[in-house]
Chimera marker file (.cmm) of the C-alpha trace (Angstrom):
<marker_set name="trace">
<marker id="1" x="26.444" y="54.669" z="52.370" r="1" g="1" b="0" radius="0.5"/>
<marker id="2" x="30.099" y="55.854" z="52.850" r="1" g="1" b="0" radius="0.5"/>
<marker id="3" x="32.701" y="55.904" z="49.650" r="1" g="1" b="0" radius="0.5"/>
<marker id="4" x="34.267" y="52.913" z="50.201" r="1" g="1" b="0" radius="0.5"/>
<marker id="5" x="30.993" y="51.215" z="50.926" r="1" g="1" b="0" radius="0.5"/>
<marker id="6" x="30.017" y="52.939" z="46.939" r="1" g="1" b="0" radius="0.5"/>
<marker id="7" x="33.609" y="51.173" z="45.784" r="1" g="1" b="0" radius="0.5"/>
<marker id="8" x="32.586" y="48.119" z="47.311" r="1" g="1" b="0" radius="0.5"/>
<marker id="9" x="29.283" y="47.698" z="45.743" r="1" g="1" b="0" radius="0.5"/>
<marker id="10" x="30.736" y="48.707" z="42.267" r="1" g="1" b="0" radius="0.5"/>
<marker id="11" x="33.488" y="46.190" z="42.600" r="1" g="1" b="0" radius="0.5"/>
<marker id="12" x="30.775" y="43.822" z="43.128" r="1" g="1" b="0" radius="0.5"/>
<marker id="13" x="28.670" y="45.110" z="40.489" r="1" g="1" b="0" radius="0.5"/>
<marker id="14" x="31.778" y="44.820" z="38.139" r="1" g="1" b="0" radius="0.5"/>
<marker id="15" x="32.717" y="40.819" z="38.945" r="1" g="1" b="0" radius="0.5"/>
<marker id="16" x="29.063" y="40.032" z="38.408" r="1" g="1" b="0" radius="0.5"/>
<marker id="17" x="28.218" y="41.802" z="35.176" r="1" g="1" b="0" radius="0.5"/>
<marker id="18" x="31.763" y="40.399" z="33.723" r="1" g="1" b="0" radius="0.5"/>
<marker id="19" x="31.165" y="37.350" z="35.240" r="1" g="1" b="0" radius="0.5"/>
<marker id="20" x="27.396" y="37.290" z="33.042" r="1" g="1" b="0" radius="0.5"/>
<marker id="21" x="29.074" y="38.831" z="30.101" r="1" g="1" b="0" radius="0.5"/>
<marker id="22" x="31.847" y="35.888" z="29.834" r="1" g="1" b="0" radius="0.5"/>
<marker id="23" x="29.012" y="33.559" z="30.810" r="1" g="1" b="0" radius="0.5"/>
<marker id="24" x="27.055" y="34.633" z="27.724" r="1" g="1" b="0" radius="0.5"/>
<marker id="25" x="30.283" y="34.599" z="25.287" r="1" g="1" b="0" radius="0.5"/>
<marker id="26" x="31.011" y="30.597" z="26.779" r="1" g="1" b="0" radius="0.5"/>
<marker id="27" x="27.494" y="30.235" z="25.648" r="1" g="1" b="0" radius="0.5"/>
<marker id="28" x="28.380" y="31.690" z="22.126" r="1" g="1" b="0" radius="0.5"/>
<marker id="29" x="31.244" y="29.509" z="22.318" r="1" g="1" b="0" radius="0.5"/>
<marker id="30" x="29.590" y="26.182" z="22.549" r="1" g="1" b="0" radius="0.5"/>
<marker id="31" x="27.095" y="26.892" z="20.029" r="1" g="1" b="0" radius="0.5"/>
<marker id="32" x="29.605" y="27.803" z="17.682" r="1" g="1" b="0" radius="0.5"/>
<marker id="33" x="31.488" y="24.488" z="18.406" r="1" g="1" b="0" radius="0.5"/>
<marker id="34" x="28.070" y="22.232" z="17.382" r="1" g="1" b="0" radius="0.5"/>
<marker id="35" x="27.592" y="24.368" z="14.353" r="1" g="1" b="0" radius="0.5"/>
<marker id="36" x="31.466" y="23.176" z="13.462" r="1" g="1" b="0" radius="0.5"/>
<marker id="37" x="31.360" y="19.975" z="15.071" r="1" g="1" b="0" radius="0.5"/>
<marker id="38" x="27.804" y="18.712" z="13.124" r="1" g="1" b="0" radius="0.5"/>
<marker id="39" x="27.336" y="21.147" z="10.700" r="1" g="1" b="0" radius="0.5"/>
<marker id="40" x="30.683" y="21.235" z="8.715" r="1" g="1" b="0" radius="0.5"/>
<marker id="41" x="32.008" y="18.007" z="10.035" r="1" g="1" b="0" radius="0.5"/>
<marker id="42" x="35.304" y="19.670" z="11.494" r="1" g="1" b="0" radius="0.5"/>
<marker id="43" x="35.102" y="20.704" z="14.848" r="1" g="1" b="0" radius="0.5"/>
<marker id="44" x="36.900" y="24.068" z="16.369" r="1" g="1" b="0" radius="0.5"/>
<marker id="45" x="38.549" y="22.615" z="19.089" r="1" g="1" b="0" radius="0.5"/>
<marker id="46" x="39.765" y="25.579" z="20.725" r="1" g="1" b="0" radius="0.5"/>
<marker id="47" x="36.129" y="27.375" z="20.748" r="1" g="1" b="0" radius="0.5"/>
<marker id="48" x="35.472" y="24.228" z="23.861" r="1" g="1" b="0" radius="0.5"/>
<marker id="49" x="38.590" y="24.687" z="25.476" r="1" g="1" b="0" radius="0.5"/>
<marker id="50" x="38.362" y="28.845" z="25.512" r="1" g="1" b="0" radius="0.5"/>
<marker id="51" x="34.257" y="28.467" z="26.639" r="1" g="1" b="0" radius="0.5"/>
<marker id="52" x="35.466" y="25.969" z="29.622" r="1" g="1" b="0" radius="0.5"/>
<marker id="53" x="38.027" y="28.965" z="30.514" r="1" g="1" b="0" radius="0.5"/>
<marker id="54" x="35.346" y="31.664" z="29.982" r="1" g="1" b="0" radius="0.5"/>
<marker id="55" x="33.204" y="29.331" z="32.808" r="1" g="1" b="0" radius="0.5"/>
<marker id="56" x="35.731" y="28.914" z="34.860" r="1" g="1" b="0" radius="0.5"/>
<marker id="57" x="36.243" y="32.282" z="35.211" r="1" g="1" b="0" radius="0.5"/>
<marker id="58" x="32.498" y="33.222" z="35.203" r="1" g="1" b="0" radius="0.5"/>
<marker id="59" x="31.939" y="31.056" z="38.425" r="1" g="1" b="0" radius="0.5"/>
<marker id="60" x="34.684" y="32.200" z="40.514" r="1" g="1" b="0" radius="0.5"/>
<marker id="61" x="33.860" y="36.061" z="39.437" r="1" g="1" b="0" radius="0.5"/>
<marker id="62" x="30.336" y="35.593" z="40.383" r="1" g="1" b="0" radius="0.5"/>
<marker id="63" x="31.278" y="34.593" z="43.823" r="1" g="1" b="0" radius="0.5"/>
<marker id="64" x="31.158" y="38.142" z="44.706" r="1" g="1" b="0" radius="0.5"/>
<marker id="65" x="27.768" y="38.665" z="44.252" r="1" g="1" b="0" radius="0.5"/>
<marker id="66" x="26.896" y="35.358" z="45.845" r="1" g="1" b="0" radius="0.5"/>
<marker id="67" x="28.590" y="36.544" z="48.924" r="1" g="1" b="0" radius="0.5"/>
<marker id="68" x="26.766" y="40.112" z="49.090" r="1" g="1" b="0" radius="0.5"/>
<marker id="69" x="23.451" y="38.550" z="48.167" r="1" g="1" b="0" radius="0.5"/>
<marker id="70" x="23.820" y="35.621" z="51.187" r="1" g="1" b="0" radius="0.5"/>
<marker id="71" x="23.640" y="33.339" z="48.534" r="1" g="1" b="0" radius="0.5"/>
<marker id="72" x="26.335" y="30.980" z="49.639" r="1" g="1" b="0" radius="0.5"/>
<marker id="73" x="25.284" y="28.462" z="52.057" r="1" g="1" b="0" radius="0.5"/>
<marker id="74" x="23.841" y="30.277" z="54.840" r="1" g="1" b="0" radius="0.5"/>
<marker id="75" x="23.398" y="29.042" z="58.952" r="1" g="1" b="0" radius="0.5"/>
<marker id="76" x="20.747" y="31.021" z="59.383" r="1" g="1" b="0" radius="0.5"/>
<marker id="77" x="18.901" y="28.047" z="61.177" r="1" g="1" b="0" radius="0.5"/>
<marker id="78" x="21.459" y="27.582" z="63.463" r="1" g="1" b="0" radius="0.5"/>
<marker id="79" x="21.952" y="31.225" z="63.928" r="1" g="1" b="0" radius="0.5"/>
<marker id="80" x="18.183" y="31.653" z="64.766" r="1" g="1" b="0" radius="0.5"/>
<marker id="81" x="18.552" y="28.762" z="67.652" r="1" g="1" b="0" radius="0.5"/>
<marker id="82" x="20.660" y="31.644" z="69.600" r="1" g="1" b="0" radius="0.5"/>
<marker id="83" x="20.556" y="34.759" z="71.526" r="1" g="1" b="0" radius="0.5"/>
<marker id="84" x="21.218" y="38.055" z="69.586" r="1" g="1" b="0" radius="0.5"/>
<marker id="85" x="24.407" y="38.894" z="71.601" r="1" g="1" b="0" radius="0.5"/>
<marker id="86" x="25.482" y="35.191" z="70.236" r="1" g="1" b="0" radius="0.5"/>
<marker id="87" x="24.163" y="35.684" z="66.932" r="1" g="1" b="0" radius="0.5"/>
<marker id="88" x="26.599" y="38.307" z="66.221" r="1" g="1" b="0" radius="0.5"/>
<marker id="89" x="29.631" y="36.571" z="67.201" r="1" g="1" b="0" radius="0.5"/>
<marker id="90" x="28.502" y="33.603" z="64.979" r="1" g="1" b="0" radius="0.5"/>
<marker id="91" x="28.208" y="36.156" z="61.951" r="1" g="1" b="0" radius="0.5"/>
<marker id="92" x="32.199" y="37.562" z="62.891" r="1" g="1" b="0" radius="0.5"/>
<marker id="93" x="33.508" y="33.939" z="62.852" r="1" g="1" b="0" radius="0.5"/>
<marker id="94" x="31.733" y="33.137" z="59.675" r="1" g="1" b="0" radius="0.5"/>
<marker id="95" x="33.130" y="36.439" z="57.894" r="1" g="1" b="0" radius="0.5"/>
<marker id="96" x="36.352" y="36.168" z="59.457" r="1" g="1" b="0" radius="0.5"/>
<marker id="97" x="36.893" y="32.214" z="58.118" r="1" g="1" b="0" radius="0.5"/>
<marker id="98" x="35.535" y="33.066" z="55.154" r="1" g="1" b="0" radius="0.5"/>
<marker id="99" x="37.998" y="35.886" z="54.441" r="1" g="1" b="0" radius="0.5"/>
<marker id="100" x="41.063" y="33.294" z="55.811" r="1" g="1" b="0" radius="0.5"/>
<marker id="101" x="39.537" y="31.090" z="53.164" r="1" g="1" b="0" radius="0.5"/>
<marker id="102" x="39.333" y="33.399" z="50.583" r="1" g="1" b="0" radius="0.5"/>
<marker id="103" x="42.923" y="34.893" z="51.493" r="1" g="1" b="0" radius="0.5"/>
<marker id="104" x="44.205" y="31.537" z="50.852" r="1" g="1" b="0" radius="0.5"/>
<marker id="105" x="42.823" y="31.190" z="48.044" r="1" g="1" b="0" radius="0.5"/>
<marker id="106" x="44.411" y="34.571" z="46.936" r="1" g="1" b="0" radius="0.5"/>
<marker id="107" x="47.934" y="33.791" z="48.138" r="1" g="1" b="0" radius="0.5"/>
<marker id="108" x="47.544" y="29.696" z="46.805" r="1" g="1" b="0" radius="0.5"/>
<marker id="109" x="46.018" y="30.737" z="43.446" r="1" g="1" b="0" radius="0.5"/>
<marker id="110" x="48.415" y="33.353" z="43.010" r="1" g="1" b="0" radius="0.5"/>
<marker id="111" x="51.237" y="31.075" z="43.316" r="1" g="1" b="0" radius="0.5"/>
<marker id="112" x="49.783" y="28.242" z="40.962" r="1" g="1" b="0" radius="0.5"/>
<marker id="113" x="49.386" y="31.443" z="38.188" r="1" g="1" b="0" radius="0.5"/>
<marker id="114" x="52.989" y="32.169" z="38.366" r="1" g="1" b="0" radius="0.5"/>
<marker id="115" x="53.551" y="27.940" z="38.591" r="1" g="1" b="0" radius="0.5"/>
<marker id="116" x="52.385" y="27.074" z="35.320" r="1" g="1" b="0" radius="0.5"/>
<marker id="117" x="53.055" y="31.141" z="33.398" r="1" g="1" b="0" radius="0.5"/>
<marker id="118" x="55.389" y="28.349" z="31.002" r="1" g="1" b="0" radius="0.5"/>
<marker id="119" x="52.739" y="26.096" z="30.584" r="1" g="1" b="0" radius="0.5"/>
<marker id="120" x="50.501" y="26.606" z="26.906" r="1" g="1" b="0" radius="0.5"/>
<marker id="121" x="46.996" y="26.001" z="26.605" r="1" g="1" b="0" radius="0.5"/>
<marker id="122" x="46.220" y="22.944" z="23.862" r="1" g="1" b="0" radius="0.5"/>
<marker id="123" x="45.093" y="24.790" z="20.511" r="1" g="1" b="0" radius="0.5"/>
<marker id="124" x="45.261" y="28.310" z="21.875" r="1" g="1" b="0" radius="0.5"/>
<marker id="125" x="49.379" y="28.715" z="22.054" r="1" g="1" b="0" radius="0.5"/>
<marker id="126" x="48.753" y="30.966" z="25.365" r="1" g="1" b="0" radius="0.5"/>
<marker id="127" x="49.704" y="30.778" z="28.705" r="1" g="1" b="0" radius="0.5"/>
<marker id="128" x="47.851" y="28.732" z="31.243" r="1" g="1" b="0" radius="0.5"/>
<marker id="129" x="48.152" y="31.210" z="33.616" r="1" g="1" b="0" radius="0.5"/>
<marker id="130" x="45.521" y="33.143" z="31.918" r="1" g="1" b="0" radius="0.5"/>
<marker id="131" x="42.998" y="30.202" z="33.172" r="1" g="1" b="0" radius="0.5"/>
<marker id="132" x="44.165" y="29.992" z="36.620" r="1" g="1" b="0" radius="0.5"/>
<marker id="133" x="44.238" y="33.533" z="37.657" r="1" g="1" b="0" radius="0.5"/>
<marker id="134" x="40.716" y="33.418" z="37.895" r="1" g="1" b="0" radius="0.5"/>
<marker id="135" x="41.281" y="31.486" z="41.342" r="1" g="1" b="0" radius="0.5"/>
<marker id="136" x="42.916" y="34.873" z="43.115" r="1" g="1" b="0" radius="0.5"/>
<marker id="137" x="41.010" y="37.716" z="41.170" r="1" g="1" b="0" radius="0.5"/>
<marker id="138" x="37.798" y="36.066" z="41.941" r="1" g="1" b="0" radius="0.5"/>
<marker id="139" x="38.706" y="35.701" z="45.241" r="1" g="1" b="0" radius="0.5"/>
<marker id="140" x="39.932" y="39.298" z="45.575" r="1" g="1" b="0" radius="0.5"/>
<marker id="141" x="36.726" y="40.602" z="43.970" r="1" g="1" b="0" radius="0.5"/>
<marker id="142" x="34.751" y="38.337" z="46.515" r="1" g="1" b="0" radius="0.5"/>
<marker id="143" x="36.188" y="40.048" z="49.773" r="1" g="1" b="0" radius="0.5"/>
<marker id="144" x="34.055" y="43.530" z="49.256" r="1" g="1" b="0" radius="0.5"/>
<marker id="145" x="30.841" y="41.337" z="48.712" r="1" g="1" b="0" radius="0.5"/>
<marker id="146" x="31.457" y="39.170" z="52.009" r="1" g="1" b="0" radius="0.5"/>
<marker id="147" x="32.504" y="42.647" z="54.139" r="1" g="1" b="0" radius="0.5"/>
<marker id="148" x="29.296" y="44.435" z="52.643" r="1" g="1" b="0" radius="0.5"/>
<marker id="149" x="26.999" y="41.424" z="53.884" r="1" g="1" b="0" radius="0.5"/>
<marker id="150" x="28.828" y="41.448" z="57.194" r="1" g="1" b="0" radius="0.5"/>
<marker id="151" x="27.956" y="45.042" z="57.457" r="1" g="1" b="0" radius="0.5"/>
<marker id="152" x="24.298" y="44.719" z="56.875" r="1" g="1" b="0" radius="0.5"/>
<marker id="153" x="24.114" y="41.581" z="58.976" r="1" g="1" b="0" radius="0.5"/>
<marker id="154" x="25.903" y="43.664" z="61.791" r="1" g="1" b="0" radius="0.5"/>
<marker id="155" x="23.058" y="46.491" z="61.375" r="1" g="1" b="0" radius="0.5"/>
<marker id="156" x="19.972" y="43.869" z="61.621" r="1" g="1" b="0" radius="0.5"/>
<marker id="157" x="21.229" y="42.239" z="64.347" r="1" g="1" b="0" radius="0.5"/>
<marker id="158" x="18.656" y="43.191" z="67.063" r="1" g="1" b="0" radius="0.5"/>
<link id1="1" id2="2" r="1" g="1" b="0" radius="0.2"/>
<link id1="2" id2="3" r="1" g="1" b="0" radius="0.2"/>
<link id1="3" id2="4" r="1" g="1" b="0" radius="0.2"/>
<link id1="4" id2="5" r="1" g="1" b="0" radius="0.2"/>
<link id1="5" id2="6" r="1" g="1" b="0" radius="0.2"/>
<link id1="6" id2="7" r="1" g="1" b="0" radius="0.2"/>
<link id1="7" id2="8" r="1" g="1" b="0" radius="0.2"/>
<link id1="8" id2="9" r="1" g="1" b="0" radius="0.2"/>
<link id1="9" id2="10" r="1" g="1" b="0" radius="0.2"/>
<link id1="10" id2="11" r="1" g="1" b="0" radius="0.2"/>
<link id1="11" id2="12" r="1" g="1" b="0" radius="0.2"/>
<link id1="12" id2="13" r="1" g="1" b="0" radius="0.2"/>
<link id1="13" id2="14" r="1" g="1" b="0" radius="0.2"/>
<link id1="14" id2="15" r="1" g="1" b="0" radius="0.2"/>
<link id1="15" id2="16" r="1" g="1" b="0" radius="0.2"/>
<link id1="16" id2="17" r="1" g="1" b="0" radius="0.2"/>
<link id1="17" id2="18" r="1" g="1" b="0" radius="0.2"/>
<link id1="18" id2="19" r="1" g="1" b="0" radius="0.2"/>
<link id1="19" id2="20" r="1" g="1" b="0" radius="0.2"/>
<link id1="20" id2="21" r="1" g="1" b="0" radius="0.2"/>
<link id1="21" id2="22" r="1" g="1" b="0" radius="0.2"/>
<link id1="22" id2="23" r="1" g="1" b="0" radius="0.2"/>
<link id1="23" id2="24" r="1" g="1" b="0" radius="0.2"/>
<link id1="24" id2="25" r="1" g="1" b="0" radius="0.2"/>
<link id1="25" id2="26" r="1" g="1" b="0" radius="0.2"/>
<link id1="26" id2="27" r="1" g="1" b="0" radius="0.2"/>
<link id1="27" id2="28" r="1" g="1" b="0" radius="0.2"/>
<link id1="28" id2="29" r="1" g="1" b="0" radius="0.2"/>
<link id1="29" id2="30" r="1" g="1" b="0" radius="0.2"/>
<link id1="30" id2="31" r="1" g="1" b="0" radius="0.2"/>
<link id1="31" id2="32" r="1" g="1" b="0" radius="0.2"/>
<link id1="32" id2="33" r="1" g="1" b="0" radius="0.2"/>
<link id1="33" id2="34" r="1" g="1" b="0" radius="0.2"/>
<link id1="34" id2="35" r="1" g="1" b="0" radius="0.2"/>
<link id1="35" id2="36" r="1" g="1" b="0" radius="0.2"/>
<link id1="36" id2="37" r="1" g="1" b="0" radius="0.2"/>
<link id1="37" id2="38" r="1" g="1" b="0" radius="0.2"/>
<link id1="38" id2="39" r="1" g="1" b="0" radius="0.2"/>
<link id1="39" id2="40" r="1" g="1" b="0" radius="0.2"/>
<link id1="40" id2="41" r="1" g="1" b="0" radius="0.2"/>
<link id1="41" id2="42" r="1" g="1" b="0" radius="0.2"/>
<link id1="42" id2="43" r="1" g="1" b="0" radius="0.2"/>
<link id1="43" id2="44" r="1" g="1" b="0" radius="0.2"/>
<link id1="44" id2="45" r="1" g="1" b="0" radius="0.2"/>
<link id1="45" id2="46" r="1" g="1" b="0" radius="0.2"/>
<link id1="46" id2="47" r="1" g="1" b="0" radius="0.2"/>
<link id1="47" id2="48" r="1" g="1" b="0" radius="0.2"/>
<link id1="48" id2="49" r="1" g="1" b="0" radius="0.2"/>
<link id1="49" id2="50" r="1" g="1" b="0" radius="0.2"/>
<link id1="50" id2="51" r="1" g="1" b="0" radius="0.2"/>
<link id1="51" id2="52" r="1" g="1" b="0" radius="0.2"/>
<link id1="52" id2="53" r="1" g="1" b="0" radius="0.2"/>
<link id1="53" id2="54" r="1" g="1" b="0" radius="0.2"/>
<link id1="54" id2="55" r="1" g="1" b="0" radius="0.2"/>
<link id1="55" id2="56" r="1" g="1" b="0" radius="0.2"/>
<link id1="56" id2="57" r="1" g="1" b="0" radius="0.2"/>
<link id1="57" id2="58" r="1" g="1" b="0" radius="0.2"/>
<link id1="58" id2="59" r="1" g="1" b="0" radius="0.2"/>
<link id1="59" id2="60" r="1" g="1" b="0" radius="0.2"/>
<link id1="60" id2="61" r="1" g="1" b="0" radius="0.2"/>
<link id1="61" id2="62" r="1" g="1" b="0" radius="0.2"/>
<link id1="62" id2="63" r="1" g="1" b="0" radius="0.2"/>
<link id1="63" id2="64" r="1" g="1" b="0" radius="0.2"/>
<link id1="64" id2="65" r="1" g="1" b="0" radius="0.2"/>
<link id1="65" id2="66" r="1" g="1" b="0" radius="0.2"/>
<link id1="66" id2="67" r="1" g="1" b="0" radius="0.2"/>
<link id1="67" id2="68" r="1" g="1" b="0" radius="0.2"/>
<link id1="68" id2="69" r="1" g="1" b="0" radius="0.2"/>
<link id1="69" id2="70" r="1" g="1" b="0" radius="0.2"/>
<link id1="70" id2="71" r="1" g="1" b="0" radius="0.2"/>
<link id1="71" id2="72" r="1" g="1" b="0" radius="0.2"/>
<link id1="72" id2="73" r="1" g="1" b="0" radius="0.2"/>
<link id1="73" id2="74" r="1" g="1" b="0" radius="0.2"/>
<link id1="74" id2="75" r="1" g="1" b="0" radius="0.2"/>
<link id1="75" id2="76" r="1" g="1" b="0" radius="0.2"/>
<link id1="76" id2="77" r="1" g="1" b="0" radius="0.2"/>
<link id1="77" id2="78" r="1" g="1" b="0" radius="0.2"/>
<link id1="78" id2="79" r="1" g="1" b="0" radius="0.2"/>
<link id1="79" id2="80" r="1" g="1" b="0" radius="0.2"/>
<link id1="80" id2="81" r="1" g="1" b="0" radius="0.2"/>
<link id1="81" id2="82" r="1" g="1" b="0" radius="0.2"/>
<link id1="82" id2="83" r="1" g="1" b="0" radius="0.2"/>
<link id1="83" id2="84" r="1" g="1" b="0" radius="0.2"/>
<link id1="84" id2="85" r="1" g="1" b="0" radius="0.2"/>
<link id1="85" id2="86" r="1" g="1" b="0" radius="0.2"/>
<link id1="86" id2="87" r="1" g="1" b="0" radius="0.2"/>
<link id1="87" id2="88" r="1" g="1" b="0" radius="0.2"/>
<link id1="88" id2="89" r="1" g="1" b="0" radius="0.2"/>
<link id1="89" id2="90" r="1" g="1" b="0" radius="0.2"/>
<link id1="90" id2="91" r="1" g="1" b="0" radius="0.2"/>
<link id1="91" id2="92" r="1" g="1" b="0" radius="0.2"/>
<link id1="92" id2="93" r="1" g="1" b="0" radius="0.2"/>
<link id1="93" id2="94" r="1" g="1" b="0" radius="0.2"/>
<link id1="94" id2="95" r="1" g="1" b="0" radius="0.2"/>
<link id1="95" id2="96" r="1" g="1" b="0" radius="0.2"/>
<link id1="96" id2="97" r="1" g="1" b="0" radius="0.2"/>
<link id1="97" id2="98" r="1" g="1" b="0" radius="0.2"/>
<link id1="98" id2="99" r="1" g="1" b="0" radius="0.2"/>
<link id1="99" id2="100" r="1" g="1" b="0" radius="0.2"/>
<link id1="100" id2="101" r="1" g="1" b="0" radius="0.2"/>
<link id1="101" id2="102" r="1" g="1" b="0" radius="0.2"/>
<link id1="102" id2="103" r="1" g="1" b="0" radius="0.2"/>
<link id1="103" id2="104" r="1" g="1" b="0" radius="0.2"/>
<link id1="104" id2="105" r="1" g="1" b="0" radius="0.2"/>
<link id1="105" id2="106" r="1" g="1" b="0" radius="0.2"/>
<link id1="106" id2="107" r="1" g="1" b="0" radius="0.2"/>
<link id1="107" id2="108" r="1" g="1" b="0" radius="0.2"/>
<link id1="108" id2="109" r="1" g="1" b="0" radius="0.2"/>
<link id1="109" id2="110" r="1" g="1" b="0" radius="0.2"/>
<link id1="110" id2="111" r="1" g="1" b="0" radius="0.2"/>
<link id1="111" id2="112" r="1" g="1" b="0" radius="0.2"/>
<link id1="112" id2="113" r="1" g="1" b="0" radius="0.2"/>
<link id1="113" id2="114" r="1" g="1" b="0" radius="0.2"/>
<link id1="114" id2="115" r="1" g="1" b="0" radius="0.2"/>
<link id1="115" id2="116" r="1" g="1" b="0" radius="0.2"/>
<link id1="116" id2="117" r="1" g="1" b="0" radius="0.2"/>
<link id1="117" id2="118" r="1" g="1" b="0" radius="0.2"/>
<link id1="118" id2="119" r="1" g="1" b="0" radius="0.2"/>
<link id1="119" id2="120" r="1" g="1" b="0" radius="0.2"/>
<link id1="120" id2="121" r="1" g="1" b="0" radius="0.2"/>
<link id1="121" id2="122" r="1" g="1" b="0" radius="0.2"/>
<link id1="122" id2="123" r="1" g="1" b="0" radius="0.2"/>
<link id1="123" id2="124" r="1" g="1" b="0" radius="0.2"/>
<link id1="124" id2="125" r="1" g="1" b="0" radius="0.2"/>
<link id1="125" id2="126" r="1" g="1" b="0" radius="0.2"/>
<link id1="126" id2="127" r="1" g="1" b="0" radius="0.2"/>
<link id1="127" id2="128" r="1" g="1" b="0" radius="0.2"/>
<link id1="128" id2="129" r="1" g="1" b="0" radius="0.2"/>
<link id1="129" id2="130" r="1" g="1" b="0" radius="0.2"/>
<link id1="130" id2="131" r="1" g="1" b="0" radius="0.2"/>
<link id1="131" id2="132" r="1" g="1" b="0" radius="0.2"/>
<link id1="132" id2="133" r="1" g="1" b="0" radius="0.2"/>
<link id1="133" id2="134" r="1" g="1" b="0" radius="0.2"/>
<link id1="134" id2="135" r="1" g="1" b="0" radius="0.2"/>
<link id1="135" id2="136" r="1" g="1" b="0" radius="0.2"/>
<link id1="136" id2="137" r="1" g="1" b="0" radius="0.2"/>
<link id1="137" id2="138" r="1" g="1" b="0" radius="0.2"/>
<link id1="138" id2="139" r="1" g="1" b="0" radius="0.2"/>
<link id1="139" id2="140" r="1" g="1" b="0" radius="0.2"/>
<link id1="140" id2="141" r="1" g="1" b="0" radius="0.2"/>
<link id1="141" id2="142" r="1" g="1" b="0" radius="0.2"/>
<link id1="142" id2="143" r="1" g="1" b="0" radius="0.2"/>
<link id1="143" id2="144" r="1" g="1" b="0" radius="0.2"/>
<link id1="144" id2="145" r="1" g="1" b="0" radius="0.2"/>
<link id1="145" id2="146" r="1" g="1" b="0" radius="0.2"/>
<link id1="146" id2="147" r="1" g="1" b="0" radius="0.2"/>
<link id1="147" id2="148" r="1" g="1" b="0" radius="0.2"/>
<link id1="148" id2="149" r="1" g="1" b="0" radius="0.2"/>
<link id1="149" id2="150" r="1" g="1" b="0" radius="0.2"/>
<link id1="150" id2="151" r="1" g="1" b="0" radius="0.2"/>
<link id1="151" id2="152" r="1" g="1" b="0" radius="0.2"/>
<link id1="152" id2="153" r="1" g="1" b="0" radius="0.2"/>
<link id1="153" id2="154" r="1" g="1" b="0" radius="0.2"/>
<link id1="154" id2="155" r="1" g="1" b="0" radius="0.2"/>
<link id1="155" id2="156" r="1" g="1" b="0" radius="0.2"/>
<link id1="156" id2="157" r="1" g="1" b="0" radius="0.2"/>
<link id1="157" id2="158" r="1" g="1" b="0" radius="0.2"/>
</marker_set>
């Protein structure tokens, strides 16, 4: 495994135990909101709007590992209906329109961060950019994953 193949699989690491680490303090989140909600008859609003951030977040940084694992939706049926020579170009095209997809989501989310950097979250008083710049760094973190599958694909193609 070269250096930037290391990098790449600790940049994945990274985005997927943050993403379980946000995933568990949603979780924390929502049971603090019943225990305010039923249990002292005043709910903490802002505990279900900061867990639905936390989430968001969570999913999108998790994409990275779903990538390196193969766990997005695979062709592998349709893959195993060609030739090997063909097989390979089907894995380039899927990488390669996966990363155009996940550059636009880069460039796009990027843009809608910036968009609403005036807009305030209800019962926080912080930016909503906070919430949407999950759409680009999760994307960002995701490229490594899909370029380290596309690597090992590459190798066990006969």
């Amino acid at each position: 495994m070269t250096h930037v193949e290391a990098l790449a699989e600790g940049i994945v690491r990274l985005a997927h135990n943050l993403a379980a680490l946000l995933l568990a303090v949603a979780t924390g989140l929502v049971f603090f909101q019943v225990v305010t909600r039923f249990g002292l008859g005043h709910a903490a609003g802002w505990s279900e709007i900061l867990a639905r951030g936390l989430i968001i977040w969570s999913t999108l940084l998790v994409a990275a590992a779903g990538f390196r694992l193969g766990a997005m939706i695979p062709i592998d049926f349709i893959r195993s209906l060609l030739p090997p020579r063909a097989q390979i170009w089907v894995i380039r095209l899927v990488t390669l329109l996966t990363l155009v997809l996940l550059a636009v989501l880069i460039w796009q989310g990027w843009a809608m961060t910036l968009r609403v950097q005036g807009q305030r979250v209800a019962m926080m008083g912080v930016s909503m950019s906070w919430f949407y710049a999950a759409i680009p760094l999760g994307a960002l973190m995701a490229v490594p994953g899909v370029l380290l599958r596309h690597l090992d694909q590459e190798r066990d193609t006969p």
